[in-house]
C-alpha positions in Angstrom: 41.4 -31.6 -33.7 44.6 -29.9 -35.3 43.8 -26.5 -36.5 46.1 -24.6 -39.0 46.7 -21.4 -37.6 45.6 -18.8 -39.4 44.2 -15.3 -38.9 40.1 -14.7 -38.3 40.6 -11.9 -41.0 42.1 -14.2 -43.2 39.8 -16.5 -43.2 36.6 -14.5 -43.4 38.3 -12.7 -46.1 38.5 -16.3 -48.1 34.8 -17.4 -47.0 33.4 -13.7 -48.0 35.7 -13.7 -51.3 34.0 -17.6 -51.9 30.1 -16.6 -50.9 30.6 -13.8 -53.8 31.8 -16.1 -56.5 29.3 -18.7 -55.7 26.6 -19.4 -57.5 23.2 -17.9 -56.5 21.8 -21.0 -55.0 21.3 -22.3 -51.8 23.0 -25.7 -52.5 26.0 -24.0 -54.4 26.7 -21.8 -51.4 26.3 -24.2 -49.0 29.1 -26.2 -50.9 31.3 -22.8 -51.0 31.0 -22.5 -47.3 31.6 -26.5 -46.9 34.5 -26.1 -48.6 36.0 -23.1 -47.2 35.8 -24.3 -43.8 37.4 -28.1 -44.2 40.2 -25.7 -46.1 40.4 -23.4 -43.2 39.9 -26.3 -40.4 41.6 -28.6 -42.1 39.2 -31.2 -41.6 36.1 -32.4 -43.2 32.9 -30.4 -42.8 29.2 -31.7 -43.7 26.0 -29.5 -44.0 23.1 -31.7 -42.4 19.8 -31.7 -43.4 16.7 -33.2 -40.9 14.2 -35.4 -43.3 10.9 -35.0 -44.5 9.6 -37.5 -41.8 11.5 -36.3 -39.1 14.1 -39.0 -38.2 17.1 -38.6 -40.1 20.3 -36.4 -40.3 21.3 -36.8 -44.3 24.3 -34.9 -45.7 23.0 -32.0 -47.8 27.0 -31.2 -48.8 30.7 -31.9 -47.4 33.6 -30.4 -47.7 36.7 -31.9 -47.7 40.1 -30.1 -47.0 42.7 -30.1 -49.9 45.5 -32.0 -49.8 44.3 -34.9 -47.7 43.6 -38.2 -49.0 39.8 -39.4 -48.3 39.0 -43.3 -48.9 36.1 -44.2 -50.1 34.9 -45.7 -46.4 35.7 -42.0 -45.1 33.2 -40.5 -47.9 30.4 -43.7 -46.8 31.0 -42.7 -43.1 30.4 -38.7 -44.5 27.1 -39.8 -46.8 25.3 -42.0 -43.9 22.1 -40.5 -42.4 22.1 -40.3 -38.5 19.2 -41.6 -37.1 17.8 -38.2 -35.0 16.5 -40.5 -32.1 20.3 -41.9 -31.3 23.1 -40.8 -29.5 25.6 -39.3 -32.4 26.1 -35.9 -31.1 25.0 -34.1 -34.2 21.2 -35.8 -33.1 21.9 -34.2 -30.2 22.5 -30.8 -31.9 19.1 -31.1 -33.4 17.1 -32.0 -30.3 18.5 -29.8 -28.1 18.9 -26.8 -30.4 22.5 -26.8 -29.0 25.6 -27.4 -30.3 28.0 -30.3 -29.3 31.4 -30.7 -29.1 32.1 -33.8 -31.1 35.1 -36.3 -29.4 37.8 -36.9 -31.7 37.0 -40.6 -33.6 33.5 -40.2 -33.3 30.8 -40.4 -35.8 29.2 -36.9 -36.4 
């Protein structure tokens, strides 16, 4: 993944300056804190949820970076629900309470 560099105090500085202006919400900040970090990373960044019965991953918010054009097959790919069961390594994340490097072209 290609990371802008930037300093960790700079950063924080934006995502603490963002958390403050954000709404009082739990939804509104997790969208602050999406969008702060694809800005930061420069890549796209999805809150995941686990649902009511148990099987799936579904996108609670994403962030997307500025600047960077997004199709809409990119935001379908970012939408889909991950089935908890398969191999995606964010079901991984979830069983084993772990996280997981995710390899460049993969799905999340």
């Amino acid at each position: 993944m290609d990371v802008r560099l930037r300093s960790q105090a700079e950063v924080l500085t934006r995502l603490m300056t963002a958390l403050i202006d954000a709404p009082a919400d739990a939804h509104a900040v997790m969208s602050t804190l999406a969008t702060e970090i694809a800005s930061a990373t420069d890549s796209y960044c999805r809150f995941l949820k686990v649902s009511e019965d148990g099987e799936w991953l579904l996108s609670e918010v994403r962030g997307i970076p500025p600047h960077r054009p997004v199709s809409d097959a990119t935001l379908r790919l970012l939408d889909t629900p991950i089935p908890i069961r398969g191999e995606a390594p964010a079901a991984q994340v979830v069983r084993e309470r772990r996280t997981v490097r995710v390899p460049k072209g993969t799905e999340a």
